[in-house]
LOVEXDREN-689477 format. One record per residue: residue number from 1; x negated, y, z negated of N, C-alpha, C in turn. Coordinates in steps of 0.02 Angstrom, whole numbers, plus 32768, in hexadecimal, padded with zeros to 4 digits. Layout:
! residues N
    i    nx    ny    nz   cax   cay   caz    cx    cy    cz
  NUM     X     Y     Z     X     Y     Z     X     Y     Z
...
//
This chain:
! residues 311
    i    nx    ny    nz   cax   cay   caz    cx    cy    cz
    1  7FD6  7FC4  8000  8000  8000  8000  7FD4  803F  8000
    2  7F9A  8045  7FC0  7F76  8085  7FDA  7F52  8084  8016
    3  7F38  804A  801D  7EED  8055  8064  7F2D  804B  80A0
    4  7F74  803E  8098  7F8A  8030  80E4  7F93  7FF2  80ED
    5  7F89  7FC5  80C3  7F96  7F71  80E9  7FCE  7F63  80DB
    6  8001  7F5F  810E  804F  7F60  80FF  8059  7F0F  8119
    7  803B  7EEA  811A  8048  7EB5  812F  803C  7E6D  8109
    8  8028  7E9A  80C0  8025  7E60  8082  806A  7E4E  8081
    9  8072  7DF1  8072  80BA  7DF1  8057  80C9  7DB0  8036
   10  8112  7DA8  801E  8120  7D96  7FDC  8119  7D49  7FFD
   11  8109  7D02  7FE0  812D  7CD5  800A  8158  7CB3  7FDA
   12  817F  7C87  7FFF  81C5  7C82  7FE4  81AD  7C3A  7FAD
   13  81D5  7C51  7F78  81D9  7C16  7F3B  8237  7C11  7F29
   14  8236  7BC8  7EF3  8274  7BAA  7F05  8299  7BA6  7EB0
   15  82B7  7B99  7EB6  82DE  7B87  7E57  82BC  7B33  7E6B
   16  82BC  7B15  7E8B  82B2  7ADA  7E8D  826B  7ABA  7E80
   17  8242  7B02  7E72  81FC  7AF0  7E6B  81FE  7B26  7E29
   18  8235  7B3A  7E17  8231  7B75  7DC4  8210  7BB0  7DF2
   19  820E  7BBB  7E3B  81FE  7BFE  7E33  81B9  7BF6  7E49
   20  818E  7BC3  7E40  8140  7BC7  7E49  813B  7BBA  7EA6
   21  8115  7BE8  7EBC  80F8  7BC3  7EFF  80DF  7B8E  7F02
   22  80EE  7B66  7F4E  80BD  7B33  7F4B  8094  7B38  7F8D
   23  8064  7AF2  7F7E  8043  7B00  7FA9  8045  7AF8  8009
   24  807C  7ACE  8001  8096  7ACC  8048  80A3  7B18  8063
   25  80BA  7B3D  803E  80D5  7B81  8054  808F  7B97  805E
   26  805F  7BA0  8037  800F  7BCB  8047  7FFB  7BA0  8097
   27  8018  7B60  808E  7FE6  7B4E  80D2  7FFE  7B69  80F7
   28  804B  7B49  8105  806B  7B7F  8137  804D  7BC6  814D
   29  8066  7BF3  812E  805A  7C2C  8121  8002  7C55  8150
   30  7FDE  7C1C  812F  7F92  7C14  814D  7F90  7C00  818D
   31  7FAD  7BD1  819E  7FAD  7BAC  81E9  7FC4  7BD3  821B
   32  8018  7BF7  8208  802F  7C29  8229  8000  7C67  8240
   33  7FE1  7C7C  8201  7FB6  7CC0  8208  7F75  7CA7  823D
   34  7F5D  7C81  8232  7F2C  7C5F  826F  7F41  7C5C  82B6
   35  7F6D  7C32  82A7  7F96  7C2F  82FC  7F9F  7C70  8327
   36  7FAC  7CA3  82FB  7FD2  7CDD  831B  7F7B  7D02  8319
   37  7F3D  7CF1  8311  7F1E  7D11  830A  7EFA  7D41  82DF
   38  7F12  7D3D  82A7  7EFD  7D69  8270  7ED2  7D42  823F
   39  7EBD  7D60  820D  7E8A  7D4E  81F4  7E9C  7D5A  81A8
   40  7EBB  7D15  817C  7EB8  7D27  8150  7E8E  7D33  80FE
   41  7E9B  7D78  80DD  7E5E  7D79  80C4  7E5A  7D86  8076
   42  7EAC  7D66  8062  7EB5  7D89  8011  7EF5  7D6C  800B
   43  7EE5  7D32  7FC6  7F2D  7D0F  7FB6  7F31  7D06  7F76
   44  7F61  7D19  7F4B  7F7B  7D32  7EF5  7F9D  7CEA  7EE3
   45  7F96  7CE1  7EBB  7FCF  7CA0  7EA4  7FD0  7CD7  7E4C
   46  7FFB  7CC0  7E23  800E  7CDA  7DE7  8023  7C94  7DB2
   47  800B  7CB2  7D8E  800D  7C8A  7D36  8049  7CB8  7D1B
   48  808E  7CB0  7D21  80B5  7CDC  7CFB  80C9  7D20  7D1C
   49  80FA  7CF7  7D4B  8110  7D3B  7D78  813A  7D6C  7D5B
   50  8131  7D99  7D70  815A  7DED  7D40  81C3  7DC5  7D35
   51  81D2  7DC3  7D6B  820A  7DB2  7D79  8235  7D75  7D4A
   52  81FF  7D37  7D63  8214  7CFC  7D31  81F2  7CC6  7D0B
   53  81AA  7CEC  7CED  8174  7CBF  7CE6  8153  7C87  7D07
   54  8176  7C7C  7D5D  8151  7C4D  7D6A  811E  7C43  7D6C
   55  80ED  7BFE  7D6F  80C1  7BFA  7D65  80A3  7BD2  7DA5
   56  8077  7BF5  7DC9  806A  7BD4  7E1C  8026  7B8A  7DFF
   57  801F  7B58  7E39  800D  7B1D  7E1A  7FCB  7B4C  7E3B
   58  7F79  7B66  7E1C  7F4D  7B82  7E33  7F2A  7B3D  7E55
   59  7F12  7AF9  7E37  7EF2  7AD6  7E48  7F0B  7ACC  7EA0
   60  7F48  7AC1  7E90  7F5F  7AB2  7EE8  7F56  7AD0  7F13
   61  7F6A  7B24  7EF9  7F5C  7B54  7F32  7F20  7B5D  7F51
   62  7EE3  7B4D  7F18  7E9E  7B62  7F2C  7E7F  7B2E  7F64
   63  7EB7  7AE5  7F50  7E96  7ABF  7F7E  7EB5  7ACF  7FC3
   64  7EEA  7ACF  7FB7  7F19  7AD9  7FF8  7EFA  7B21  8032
   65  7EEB  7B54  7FFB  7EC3  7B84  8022  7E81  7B89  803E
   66  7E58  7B5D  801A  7E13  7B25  803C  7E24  7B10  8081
   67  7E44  7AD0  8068  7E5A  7AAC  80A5  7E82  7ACA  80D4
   68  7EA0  7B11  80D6  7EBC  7B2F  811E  7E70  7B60  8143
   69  7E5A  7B80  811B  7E21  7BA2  8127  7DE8  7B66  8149
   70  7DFB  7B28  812E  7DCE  7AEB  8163  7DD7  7AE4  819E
   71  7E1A  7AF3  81A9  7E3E  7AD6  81F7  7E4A  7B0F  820F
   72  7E02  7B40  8213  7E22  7B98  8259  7E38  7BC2  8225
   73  7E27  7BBC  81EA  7E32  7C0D  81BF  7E01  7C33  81B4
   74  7DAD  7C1F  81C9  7D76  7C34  81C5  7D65  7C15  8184
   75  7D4A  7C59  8159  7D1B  7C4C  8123  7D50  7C4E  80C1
   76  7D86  7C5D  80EE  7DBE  7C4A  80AA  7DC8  7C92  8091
   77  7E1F  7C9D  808F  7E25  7CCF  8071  7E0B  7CD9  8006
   78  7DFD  7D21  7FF2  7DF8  7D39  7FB6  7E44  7D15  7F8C
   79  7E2D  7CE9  7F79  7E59  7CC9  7F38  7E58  7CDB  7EE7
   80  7E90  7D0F  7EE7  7E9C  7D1E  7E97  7EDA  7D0A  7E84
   81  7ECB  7CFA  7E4C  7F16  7D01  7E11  7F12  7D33  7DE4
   82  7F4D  7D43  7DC8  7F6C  7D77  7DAE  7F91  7D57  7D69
   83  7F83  7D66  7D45  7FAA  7D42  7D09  7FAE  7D8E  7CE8
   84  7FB4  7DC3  7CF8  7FB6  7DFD  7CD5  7FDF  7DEE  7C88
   85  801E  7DD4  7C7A  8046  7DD2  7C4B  8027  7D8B  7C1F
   86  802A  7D4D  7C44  8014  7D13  7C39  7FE6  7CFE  7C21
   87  7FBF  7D2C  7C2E  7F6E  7D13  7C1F  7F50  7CFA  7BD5
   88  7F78  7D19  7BA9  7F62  7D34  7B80  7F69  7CEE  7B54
   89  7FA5  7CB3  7B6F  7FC1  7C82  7B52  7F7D  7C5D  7B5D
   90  7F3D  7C5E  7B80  7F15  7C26  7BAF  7EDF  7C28  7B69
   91  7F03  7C4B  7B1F  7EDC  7C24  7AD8  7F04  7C05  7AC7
   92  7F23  7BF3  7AD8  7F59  7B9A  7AAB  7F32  7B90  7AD4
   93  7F1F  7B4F  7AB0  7F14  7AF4  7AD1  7F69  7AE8  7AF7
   94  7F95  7AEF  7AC7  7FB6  7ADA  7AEA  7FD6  7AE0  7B24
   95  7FC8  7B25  7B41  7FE7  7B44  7B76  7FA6  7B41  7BBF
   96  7F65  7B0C  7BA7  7F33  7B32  7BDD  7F46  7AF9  7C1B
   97  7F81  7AE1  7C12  7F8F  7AC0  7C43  7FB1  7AEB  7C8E
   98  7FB3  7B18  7C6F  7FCB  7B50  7CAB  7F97  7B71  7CC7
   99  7F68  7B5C  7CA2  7F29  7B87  7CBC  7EF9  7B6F  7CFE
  100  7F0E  7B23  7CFC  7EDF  7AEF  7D1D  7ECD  7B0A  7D70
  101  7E84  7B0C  7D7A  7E70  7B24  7DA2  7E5E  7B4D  7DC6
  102  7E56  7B95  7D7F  7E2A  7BCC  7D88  7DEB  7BCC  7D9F
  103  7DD5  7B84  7DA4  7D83  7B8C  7D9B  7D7A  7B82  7DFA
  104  7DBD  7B92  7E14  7DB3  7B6B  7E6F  7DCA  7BC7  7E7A
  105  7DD2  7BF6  7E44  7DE8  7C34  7E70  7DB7  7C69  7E83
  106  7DB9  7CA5  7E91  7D95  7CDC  7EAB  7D8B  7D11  7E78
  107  7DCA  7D19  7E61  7DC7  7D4A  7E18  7E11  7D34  7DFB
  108  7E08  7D54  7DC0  7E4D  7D42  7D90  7E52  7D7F  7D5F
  109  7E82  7D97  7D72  7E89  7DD0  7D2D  7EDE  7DC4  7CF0
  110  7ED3  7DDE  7CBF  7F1B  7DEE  7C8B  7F02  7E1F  7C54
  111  7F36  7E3A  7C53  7F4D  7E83  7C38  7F44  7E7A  7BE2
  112  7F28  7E6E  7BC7  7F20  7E57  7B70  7F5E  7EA3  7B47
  113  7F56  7EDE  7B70  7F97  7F07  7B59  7FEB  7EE8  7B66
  114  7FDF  7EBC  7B87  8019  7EAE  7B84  8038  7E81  7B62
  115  801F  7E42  7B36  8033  7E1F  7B0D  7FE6  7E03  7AD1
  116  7FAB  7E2F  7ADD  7F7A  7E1B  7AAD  7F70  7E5D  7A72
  117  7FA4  7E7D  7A5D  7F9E  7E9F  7A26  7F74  7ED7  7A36
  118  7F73  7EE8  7A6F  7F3E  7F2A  7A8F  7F54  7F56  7AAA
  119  7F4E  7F93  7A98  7F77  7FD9  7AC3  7F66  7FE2  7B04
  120  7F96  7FF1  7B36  7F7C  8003  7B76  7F58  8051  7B6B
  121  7F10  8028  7BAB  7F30  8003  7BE7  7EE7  7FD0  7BDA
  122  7EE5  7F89  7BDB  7EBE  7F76  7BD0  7EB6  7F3A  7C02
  123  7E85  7F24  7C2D  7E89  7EF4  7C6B  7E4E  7EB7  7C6F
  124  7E52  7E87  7C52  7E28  7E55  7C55  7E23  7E3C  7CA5
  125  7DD4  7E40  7CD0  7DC9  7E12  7D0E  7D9B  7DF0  7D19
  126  7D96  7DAE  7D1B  7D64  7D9D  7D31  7D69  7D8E  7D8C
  127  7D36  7D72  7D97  7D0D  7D74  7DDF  7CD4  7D48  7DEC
  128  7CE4  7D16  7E06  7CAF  7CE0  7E1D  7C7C  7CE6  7E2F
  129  7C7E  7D28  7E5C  7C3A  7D44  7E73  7C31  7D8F  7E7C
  130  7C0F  7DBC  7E62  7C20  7DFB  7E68  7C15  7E23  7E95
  131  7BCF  7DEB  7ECB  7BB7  7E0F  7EF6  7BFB  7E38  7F30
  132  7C13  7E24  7F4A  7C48  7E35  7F85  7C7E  7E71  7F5C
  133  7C74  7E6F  7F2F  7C9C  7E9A  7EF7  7C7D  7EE3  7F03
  134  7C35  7ED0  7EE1  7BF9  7F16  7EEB  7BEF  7F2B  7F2A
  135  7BF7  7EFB  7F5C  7BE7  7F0D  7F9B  7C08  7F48  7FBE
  136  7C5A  7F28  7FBA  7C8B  7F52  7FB9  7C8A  7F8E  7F8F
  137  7C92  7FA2  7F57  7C8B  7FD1  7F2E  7C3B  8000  7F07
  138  7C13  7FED  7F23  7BD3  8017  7F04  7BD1  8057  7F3C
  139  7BA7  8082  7F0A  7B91  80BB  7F2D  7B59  80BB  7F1B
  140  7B28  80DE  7F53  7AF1  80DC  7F65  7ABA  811D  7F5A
  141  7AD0  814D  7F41  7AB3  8190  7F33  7A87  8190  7F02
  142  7A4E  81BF  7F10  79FC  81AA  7EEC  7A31  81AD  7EA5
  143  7A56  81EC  7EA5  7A4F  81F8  7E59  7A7D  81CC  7E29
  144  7AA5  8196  7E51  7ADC  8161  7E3C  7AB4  8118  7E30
  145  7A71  8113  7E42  7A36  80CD  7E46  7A3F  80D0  7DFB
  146  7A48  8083  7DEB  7A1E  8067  7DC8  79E0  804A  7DC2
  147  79C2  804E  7D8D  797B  804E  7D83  7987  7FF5  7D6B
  148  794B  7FD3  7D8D  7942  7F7F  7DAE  798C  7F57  7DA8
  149  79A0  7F32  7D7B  79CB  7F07  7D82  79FF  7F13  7D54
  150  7A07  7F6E  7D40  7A44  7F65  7D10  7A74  7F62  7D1F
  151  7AA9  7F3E  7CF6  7AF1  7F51  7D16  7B0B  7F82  7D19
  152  7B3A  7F90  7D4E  7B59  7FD0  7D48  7B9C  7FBC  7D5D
  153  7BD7  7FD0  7D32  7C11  7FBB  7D49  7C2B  7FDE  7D74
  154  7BFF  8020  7D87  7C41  8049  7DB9  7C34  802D  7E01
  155  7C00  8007  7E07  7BFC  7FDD  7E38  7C4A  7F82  7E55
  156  7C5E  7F97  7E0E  7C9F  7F67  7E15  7CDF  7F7B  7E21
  157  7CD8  7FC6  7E32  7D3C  7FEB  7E25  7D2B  8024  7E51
  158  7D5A  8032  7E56  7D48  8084  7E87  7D3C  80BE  7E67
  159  7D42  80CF  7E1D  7D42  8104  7DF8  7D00  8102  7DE9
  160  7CE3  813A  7DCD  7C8B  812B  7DCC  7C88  812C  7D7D
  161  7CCB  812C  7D48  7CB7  811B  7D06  7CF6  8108  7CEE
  162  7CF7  80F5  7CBB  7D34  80C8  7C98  7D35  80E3  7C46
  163  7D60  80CE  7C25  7D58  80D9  7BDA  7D4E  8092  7BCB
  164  7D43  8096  7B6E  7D29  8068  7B66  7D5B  803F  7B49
  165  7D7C  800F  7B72  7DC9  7FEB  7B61  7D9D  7FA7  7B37
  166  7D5E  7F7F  7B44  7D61  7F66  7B1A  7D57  7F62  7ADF
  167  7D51  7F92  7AC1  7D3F  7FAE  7A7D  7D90  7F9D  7A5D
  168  7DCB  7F99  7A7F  7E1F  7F83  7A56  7E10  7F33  7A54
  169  7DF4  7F14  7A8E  7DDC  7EB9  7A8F  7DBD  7EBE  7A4E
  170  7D99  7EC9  7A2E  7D60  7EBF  7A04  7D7F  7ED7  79D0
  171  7DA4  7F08  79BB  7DA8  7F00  7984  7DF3  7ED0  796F
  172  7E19  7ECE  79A3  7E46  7E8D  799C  7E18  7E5A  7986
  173  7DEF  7E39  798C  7DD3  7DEE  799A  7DBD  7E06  7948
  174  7DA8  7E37  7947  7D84  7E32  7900  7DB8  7E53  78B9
  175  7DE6  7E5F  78D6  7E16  7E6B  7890  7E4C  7E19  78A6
  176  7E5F  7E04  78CF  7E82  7DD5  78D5  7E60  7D85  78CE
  177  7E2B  7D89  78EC  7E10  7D4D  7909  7E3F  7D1F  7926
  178  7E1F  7CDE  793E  7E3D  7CC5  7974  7E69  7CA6  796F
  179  7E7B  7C8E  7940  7EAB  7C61  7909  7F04  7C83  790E
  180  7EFA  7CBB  78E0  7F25  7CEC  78DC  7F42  7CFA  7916
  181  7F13  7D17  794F  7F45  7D3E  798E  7F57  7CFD  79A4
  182  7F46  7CBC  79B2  7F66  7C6A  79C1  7FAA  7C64  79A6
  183  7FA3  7C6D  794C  7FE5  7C69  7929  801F  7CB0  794D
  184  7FFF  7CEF  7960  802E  7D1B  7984  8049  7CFF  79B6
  185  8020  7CE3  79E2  8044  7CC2  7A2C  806B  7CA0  7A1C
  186  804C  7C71  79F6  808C  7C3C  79E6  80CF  7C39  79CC
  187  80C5  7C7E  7998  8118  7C94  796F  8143  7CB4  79A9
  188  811D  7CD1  79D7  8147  7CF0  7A22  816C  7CC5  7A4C
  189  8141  7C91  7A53  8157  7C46  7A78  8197  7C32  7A56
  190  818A  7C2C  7A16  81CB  7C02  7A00  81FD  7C2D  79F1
  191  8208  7C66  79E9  8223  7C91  79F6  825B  7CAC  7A18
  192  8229  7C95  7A65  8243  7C9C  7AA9  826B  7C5C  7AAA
  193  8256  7C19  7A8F  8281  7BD2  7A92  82B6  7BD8  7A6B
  194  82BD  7BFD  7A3D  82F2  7BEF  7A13  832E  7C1F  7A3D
  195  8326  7C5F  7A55  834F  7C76  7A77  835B  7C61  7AA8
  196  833D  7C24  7ACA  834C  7C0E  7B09  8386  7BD1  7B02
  197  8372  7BBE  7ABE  8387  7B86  7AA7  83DF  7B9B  7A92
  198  83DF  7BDC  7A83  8420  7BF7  7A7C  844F  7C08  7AD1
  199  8436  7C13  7AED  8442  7C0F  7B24  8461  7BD7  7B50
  200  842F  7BB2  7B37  8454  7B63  7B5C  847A  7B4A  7B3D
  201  848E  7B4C  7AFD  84D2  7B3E  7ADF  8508  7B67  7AE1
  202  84FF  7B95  7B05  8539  7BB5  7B0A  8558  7BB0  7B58
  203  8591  7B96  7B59  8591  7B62  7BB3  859D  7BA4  7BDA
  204  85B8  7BEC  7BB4  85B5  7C27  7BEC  8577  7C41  7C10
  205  854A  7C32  7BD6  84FE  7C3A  7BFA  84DF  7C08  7C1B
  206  84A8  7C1F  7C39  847B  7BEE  7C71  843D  7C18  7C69
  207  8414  7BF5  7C4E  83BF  7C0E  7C58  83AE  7BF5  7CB5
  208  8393  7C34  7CC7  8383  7C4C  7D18  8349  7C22  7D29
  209  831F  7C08  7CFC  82EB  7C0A  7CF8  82E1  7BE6  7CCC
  210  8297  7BBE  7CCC  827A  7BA3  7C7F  825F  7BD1  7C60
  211  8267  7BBF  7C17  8265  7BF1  7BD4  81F1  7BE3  7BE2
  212  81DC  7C16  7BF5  8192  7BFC  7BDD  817B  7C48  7BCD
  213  8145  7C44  7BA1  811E  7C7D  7B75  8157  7C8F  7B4E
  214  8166  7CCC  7B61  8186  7D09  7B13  81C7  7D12  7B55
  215  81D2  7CF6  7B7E  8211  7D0A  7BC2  823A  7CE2  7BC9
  216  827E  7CF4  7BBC  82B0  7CDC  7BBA  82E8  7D02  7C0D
  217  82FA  7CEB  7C31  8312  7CDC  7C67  836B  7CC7  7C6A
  218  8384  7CF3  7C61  83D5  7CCD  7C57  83F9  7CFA  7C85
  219  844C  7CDD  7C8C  8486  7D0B  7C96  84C9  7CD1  7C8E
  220  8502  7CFF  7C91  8545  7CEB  7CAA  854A  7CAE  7CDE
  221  8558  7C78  7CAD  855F  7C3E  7CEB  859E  7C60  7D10
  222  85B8  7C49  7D66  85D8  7C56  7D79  85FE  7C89  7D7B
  223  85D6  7CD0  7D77  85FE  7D0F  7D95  85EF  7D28  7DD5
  224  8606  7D5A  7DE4  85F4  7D9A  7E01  85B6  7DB6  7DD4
  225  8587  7DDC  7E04  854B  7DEE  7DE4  855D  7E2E  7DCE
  226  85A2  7E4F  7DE1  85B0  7E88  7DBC  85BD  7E65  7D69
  227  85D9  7E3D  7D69  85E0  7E28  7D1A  8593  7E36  7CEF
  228  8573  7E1A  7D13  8527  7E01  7CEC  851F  7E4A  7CEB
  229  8527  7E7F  7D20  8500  7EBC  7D24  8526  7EE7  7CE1
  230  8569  7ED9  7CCF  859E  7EFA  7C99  8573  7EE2  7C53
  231  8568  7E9D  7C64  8551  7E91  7C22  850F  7EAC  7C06
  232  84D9  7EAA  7C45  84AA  7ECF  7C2F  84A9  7F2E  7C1E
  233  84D6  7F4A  7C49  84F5  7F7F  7C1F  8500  7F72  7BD5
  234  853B  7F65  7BDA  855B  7F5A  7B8F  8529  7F42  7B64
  235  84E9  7F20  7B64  84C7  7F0D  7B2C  848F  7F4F  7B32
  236  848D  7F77  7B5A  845D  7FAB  7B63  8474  7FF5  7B33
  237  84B6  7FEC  7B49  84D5  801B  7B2B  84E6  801A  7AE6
  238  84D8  7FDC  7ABD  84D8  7FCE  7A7B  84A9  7FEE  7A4D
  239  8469  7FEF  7A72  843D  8015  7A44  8425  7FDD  7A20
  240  8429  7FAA  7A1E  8411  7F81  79E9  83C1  7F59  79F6
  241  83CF  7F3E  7A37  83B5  7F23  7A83  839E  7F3F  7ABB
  242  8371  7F42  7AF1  8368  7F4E  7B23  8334  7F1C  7B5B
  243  836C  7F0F  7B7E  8352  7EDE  7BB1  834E  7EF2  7BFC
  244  8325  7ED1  7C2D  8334  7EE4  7C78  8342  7E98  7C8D
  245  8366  7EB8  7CD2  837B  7E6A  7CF8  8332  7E5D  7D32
  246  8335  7E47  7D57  8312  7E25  7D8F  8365  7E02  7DCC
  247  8336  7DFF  7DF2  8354  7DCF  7E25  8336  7D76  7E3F
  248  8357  7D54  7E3E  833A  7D0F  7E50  8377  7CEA  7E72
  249  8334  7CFA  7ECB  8376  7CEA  7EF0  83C1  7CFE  7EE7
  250  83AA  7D50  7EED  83E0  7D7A  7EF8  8421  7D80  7EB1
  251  8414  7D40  7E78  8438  7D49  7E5C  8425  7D76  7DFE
  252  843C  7DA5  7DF9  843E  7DBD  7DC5  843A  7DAD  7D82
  253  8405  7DA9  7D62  83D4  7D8B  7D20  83CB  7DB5  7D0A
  254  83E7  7DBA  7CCD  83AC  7DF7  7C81  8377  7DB6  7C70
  255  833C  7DDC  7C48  8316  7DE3  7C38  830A  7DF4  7BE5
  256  8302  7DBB  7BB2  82E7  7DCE  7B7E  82A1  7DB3  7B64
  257  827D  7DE2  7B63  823B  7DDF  7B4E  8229  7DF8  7B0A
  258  81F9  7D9C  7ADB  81F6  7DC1  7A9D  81AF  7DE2  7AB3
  259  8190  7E07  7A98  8157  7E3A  7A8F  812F  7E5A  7A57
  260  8164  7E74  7A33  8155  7EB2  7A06  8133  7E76  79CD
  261  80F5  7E98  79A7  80DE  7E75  796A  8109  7E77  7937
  262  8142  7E88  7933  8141  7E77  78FF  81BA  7E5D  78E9
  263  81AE  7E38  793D  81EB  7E12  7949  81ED  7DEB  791D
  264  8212  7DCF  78F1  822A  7D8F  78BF  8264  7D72  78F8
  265  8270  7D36  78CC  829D  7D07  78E6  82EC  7D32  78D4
  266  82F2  7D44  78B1  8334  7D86  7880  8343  7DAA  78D5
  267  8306  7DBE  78DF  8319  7DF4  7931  8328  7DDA  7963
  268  8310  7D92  7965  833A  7D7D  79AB  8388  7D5E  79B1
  269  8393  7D48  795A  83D4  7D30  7949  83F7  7D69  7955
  270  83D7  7D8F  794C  841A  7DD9  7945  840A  7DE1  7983
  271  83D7  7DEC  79C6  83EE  7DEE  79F3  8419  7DC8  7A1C
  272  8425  7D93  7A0F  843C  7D54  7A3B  84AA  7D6E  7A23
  273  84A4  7D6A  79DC  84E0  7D8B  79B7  84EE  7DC7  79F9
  274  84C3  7E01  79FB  84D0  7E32  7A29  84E8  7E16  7A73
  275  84C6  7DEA  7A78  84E6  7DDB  7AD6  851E  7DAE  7ACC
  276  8525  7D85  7A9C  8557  7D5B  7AA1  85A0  7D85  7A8A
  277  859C  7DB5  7A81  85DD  7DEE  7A51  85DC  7DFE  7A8E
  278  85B7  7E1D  7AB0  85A3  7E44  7AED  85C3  7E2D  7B2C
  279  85C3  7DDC  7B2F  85E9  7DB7  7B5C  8624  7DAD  7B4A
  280  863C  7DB1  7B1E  8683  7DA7  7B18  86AC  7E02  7B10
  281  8696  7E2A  7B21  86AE  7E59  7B45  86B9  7E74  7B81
  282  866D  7E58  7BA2  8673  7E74  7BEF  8696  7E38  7C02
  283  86AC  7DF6  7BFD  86BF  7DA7  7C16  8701  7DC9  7C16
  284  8724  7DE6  7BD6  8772  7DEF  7BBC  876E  7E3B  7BF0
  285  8740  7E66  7C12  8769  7EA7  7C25  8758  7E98  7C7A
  286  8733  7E4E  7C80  873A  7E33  7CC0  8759  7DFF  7CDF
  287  8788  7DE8  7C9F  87BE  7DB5  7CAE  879A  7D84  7CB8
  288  8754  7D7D  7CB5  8748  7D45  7CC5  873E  7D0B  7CA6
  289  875B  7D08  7C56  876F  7CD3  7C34  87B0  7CAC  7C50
  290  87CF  7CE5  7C54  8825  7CAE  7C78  880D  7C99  7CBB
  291  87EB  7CB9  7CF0  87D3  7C94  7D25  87BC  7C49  7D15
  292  8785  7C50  7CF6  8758  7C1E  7CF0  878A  7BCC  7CB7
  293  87BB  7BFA  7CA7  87EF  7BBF  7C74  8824  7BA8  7CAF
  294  883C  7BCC  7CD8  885D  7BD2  7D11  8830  7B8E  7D46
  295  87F1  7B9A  7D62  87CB  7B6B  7D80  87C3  7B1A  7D60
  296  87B3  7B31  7D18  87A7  7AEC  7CF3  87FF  7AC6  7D07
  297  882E  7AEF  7CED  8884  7AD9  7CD3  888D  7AAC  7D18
  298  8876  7AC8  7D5B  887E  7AA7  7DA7  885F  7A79  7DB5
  299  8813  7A78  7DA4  87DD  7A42  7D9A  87FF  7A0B  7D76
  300  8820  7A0A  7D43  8839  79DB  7D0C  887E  79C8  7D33
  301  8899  79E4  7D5A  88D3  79C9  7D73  88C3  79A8  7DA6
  302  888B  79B7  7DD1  887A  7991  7E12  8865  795A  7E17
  303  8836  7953  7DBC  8826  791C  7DBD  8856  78DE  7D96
  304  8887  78F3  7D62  88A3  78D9  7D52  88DF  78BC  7D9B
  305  8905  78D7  7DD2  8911  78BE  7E20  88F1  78AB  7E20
  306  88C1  789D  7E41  8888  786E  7E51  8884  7833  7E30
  307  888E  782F  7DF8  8881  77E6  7DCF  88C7  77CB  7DCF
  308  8901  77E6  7DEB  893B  77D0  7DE4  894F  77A4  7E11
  309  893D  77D8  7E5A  8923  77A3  7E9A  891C  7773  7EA1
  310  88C8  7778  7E8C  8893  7731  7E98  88D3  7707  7E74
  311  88EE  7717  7E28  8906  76D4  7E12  8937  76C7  7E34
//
């Protein structure tokens, strides 16, 4: 978008895969861009997409993007992931199963302001190799040289200085240690399960999505997406709560994300209380309780005919 390349684009993922790309779609995608002549040179997969936490399979893609770059893609497009939100989970043991196969990428960055107890704006990246990095980005002016082999980071970004963001890393690690911010992730996680878990017992709701990290993914089984859109009003307008929706495959999803340090289990009960009060107002000023009793009452008669039949 800034330099002009209008021809980056999204490729398509499914509910049937939770949302994650696969790798048939990258080959595709690769084969096509070859055929037609182009040259491709830069491919993202994500650990925890903004929208619905999916989580793309990295090991597959990296191979899958190998092996098209074998057959007429040249020398292989720049392979990064993005776990900006996600990342931060890749200290559980238990979660580094989402992680599998960073060590096949190009660079990898996540945002530690966004769920590691750190004020923005703070950006963890690594980079497999830095040379093509510096290549791209150094400047060359007597009075910008470094003297023999020091590092210089403004050789990695386009700005020629930065502040000093890791100085918020460091003193997290050393008032928390590693233990502690683990036990934070983890009270977020379950958190996020227990409200999800409210969700699926309630047969008006439908989680959009699987419940993974601190992201919860729901709406209105069987409405109009104006319903879902009333309801997310109406719980906005409470003051108590504030959520955003997304789209998945066009259909209309809020969004509750735990975050804040210092969420208890008390705040998500009372939020869940909030949407479920919440649904039984916009349902009752959209009729769409007697609809939906109306559908079942016909369902139950069609099938009760039906069995009268056969006998």
């Amino acid at each position: 978008m800034i330099v002009g390349i209008d021809h980056v684009r999204l490729l398509p993922a499914s509910p049937q895969h939770d949302w994650a790309l696969q790798p048939e779609a990258l080959k595709a995608a690769i084969a096509a861009d070859v055929a037609a002549g182009l040259i491709p040179s830069f491919d993202m997969a994500s650990i925890g997409t903004t929208s619905s936490c999916a989580v793309d399979p990295v090991a597959q893609l990296a191979a899958a993007a190998a092996a098209a770059a074998g057959c007429g893609g040249g020398s292989g497009a720049w392979f990064h992931v993005d776990a900006a939100y996600a990342g931060s989970a890749a200290l559980l043991p238990e979660q580094r199963h989402h992680f599998v196969g960073l060590e096949a990428v190009d660079s990898y960055s996540f945002n530690p302001h966004k769920w590691l107890l750190t004020n923005f704006d703070c950006c963890c990246m690594w980079v497999a190799d830095s040379g093509p990095l510096k290549k791209a980005l150094s400047l060359t002016p007597v009075f910008l040289r470094a003297a023999g082999n020091s590092l210089d980071y403004k050789d990695w970004q386009i700005p020629l200085g930065r502040r000093f963001r890791s100085l918020k890393l460091y003193f997290l690690l050393r008032m928390y240690g590693a233990e502690k911010i683990r036990a934070y992730l983890r009270h977020h996680i379950a958190l996020a399960a227990a409200f999800a878990q409210a969700v699926a017992a309630d047969p008006r709701f439908e989680l959009a999505a699987p419940q993974r990290f601190g992201l919860v993914c729901f709406r209105l089984r069987d409405v109009p997406r104006e319903v879902n859109a009333a309801l997310l009003a109406q719980l906005n307008a409470g003051g108590r709560l504030f959520l955003i929706h997304t789209e998945l495959s066009g259909a209309y999803t809020l969004r509750l994300a735990v975050g804040a340090a210092t969420t208890q289990l008390e705040h998500v009960q009372a939020a869940w209380a909030a949407v479920a009060a919440a649904a039984d107002v916009v349902l009752h000023a959209h009729g769409a309780d007697a609809g939906r009793k109306e559908a079942a009452a016909a369902g139950a008669g069609a099938a009760g005919a039906g069995g009268a039949t056969r006998a």
